[in-house]
C-alpha positions as CSV (number, residue, x, y, z in Angstrom):
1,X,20.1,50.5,99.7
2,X,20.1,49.3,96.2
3,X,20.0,47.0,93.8
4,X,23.0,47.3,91.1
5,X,22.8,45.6,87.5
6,X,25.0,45.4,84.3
7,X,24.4,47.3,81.1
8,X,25.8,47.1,77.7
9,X,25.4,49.3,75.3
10,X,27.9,48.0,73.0
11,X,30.2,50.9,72.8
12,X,30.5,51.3,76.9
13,X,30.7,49.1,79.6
14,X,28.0,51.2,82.1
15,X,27.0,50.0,85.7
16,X,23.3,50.7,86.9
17,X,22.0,51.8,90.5
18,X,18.0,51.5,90.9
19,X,16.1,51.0,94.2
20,X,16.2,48.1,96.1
21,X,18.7,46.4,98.6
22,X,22.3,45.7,97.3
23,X,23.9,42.2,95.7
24,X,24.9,40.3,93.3
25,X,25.0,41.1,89.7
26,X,26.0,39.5,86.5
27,X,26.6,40.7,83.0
28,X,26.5,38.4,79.9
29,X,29.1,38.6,77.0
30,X,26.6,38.0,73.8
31,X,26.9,41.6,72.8
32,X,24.0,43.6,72.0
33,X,22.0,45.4,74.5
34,X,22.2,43.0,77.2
35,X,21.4,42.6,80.7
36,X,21.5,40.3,83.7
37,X,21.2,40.9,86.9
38,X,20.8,38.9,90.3
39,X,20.4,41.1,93.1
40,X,18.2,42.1,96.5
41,X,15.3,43.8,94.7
42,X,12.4,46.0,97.7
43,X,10.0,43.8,96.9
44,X,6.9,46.8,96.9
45,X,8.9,47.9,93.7
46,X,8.3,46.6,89.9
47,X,10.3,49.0,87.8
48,X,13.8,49.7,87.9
49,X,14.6,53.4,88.3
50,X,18.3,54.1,87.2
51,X,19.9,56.4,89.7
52,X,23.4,56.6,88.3
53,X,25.9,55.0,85.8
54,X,29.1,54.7,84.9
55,X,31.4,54.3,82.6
56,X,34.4,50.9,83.8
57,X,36.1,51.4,80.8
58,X,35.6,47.8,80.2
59,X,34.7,45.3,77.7
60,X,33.0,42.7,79.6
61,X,31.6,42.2,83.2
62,X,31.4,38.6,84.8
63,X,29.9,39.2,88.3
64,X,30.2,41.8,90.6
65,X,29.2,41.4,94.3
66,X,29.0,43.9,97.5
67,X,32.3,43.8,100.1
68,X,32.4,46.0,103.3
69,X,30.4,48.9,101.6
70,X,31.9,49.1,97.9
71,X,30.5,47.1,94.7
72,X,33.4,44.8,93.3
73,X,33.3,43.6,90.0
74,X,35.4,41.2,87.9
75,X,35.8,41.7,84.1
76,X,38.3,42.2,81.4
77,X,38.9,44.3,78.4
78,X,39.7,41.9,75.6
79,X,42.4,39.5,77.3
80,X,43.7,42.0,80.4
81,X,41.5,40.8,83.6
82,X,40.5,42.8,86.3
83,X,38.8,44.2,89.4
84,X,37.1,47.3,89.8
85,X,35.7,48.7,92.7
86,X,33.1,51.4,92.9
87,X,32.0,53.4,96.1
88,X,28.1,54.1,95.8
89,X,26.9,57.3,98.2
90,X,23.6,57.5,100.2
91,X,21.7,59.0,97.1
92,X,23.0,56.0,94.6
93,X,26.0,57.7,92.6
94,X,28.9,55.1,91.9
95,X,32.0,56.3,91.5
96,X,35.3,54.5,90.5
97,X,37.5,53.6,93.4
98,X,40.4,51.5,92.1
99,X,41.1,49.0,89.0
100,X,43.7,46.7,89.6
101,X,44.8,43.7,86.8
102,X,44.1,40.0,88.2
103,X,45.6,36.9,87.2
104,X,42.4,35.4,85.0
105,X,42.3,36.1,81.6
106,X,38.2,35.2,82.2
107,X,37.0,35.9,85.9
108,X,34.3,33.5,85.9
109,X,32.7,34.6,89.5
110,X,33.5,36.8,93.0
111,X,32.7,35.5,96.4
112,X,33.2,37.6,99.5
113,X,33.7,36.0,103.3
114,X,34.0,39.6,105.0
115,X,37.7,39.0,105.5
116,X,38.7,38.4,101.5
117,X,37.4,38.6,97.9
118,X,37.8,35.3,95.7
119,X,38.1,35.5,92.5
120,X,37.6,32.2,90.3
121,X,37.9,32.1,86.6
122,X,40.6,30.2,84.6
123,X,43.6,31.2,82.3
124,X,47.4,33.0,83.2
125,X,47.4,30.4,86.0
126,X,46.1,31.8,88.6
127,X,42.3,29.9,88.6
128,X,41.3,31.1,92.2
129,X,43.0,34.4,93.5
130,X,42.6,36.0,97.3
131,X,42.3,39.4,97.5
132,X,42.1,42.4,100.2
133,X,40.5,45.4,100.4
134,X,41.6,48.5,102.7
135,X,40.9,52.1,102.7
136,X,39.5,51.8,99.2
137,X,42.5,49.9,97.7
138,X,42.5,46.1,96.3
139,X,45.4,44.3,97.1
140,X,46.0,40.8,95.7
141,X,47.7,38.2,98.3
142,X,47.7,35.0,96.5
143,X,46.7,33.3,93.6
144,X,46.9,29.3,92.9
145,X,46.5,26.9,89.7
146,X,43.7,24.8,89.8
147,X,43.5,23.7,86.2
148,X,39.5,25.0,86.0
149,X,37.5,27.3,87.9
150,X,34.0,28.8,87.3
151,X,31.4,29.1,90.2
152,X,32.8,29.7,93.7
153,X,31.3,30.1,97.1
154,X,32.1,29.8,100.9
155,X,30.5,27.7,104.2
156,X,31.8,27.6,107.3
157,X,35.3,29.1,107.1
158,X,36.2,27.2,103.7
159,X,36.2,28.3,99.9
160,X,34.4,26.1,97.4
161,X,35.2,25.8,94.0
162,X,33.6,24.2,91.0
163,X,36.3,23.0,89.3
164,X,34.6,21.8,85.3
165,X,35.4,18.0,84.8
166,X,37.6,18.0,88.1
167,X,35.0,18.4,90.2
168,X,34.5,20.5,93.2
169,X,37.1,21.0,96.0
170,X,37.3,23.5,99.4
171,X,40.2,25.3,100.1
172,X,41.4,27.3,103.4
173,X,42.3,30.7,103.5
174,X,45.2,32.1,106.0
175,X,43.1,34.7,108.2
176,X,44.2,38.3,108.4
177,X,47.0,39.1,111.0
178,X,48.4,35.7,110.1
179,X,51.8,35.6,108.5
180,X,50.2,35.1,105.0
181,X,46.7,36.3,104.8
182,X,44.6,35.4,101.9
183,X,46.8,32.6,101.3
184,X,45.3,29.7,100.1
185,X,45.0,25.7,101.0
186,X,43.9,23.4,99.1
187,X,41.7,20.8,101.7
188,X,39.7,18.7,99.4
189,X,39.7,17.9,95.8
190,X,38.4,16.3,92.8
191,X,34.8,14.8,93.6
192,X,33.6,15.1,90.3
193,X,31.5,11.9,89.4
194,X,32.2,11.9,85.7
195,X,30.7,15.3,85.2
196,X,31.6,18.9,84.3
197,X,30.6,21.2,87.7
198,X,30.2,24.7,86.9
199,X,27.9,27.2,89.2
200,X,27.5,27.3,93.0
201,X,25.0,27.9,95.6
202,X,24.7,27.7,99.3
203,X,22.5,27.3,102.2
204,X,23.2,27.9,106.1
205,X,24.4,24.3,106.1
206,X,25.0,23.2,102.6
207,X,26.3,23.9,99.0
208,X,24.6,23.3,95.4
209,X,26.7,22.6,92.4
210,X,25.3,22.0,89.2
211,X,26.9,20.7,85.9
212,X,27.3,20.6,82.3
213,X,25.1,17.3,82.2
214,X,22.6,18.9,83.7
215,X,22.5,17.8,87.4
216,X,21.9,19.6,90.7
217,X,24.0,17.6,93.4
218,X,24.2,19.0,97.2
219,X,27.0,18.5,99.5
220,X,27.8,19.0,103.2
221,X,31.2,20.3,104.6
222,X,32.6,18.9,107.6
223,X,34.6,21.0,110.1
224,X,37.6,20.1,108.6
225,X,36.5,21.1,105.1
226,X,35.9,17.5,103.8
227,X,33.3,17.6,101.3
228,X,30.1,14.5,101.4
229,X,27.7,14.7,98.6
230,X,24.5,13.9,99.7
231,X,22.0,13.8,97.0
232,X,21.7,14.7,93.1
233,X,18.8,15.7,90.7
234,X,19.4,15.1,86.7
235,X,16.5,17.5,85.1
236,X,17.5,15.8,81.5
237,X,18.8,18.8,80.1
238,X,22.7,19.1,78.6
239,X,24.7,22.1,78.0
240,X,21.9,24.4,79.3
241,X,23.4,24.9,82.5
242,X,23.3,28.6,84.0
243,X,23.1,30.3,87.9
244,X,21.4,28.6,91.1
245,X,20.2,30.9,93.8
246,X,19.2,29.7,97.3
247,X,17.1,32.0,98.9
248,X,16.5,30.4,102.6
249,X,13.5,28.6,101.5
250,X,13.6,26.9,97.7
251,X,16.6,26.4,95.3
252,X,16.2,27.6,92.0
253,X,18.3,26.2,89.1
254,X,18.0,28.4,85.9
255,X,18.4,26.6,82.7
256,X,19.8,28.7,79.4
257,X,16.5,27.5,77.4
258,X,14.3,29.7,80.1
259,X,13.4,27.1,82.5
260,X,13.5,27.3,86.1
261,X,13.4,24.7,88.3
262,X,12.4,25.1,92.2
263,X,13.6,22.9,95.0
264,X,13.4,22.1,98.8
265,X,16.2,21.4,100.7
266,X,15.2,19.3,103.8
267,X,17.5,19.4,107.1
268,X,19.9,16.3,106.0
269,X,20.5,18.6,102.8
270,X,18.1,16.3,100.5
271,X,16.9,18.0,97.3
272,X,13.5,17.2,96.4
273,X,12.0,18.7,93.0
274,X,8.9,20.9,93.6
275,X,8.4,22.5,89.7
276,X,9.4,23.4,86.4
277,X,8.5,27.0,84.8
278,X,9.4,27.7,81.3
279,X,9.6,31.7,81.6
280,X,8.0,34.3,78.9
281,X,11.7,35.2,77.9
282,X,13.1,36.3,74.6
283,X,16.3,35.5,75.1
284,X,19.1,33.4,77.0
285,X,18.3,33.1,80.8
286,X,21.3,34.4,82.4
287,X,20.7,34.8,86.0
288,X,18.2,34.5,89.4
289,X,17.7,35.8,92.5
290,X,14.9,35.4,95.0
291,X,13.8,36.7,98.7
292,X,11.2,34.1,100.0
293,X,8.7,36.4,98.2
294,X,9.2,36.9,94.7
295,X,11.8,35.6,92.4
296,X,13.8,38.1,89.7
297,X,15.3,36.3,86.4
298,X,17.0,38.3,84.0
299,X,17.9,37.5,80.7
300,X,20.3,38.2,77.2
301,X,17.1,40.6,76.1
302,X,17.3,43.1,78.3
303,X,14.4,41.6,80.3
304,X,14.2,40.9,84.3
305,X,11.1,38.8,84.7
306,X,9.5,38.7,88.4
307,X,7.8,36.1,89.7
308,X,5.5,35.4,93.2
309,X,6.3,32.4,94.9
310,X,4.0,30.9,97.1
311,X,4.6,28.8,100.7
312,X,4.9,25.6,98.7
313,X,7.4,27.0,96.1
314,X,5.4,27.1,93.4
315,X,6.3,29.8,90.4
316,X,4.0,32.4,89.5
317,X,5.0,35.0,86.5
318,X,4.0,38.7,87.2
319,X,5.8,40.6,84.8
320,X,8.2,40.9,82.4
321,X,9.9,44.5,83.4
């Protein structure tokens, strides 16, 4: 197992093995020598040992996440989207599977249920696309307009979709073996409360939003895909907003100026804030990811900071690797 990351180099696109279980990464678009990275990191290890790279040909990664065994990653070279999917063998080589155009000019985020990759981003009109994989071969199945799309994730048989100043809303995806697999429902739309929603989390029982103003909100989703928002946090801060990651114990909301904020979640899905950490980083705060143990924050300088976290979630910072 490992954990996969982004590069830049600012002639090549690369992509990064190093020890550590597999997840989800994310690559920033500033230029330079950039990294970000959100992924299952062994938690004995505190340097990065790169394995293997290579080369996607691409300008720009978004996100990539792990489906059935392969790495798929969204991205686009100048203002052609696509998806690229890399095999990775038992010693950590990637190779290059399949590249396939999308319908985003900007693939904001991937989101895998087993069954289907989701791919949210916004431009060509085709916001949220539904896509298949089999025997190493990405096959798109159906893409719908939903005016704005950035963060997306799933619970309980249901896509969820931030949605910008429209809110958030759940769609349904046709199973496979049905007549139209992939093909997608809209269930519920357009709680939005008069703010911009951008990045998504989610618990066993809930999902976290947060938005351009700032806010965490959490919401329930019914059996029928009905979304309930249940509570909201405002940390004060506009236009810094940047990844959540739940990781069965805290939620941690990563602000662009390098703070991190840490909350519970209590069983009726009520947020309650713990701390605030303003991190050692040099530059932007791009992304988070956390195992109970330790918490891994990467950022636009080429840094991924680790941090312990104790039984209370409290935040302490170990290193900058």
């Amino acid at each position: 197992q490992y954990v996969y990351s982004l590069g830049y180099d600012s002639t090549n696109q690369d992509l990064y093995a190093g020890t550590g279980n597999d997840g989800q990464i994310w690559k920033s678009s500033d230029g330079g020598d950039n990294w970000a990275i959100s992924a299952d990191f062994n938690t004995g290890t505190t340097q990065l040992a790169e394995l293997d790279s290579t080369v996607a040909y691409g300008t720009n990664f978004r996100s990539i996440i792990t489906h059935n065994g392969y790495l798929v990653a969204g991205g686009y070279v100048g203002t052609a989207p696509g998806l690229y999917l890399f095999s990775v063998d038992v010693s950590g080589n990637i190779t290059l599977v399949d590249q396939e155009s999308g319908g985003q000019n900007w693939p904001d985020d991937l989101y895998s249920d087993g069954d289907f990759i989701y791919v949210s981003g916004y431009g060509s009109g085709r916001d949220l696309e539904t896509w298949s994989l089999e025997s190493g071969q990405l096959t798109y199945l159906d893409g719908i307009e939903t005016n704005s799309s950035v963060g997306v994730t799933g619970i309980g048989g249901y896509v969820v979709l931030a949605r910008g100043s429209i809110g958030i809303s759940t769609y349904l995806a046709d199973p496979p073996g049905s007549l139209s697999p992939g093909s997608l429902t809209l269930i519920d739309t357009g709680w939005s409360n008069g703010q911009s929603f951008y990045w998504m989390a989610k618990s066993d029982n809930y999902v976290f939003a947060n938005t351009y103003e700032g806010f965490v909100y959490s919401f329930s989703v019914d059996g029928d895909g009905h979304l309930t928002q249940i509570d909201s946090y405002d940390t004060g801060y506009i236009s810094t907003t940047s990844r959540m990651f739940w990781d069965g114990n805290f939620l941690y909301f990563l602000l662009l100026n390098d703070w991190i904020y840490t909350f519970s979640v209590d069983a009726s899905g009520y947020l309650t804030h713990i701390t605030s950490l303003e991190t050692s980083s040099e530059g932007t705060a791009k992304d988070v990811w956390g195992d109970g143990n330790y918490l891994y924050v990467s950022s636009a300088a080429g840094e991924i900071l680790k941090f312990s976290v104790d039984g209370s979630g409290y935040l302490t910072e170990l290193e900058n690797i």
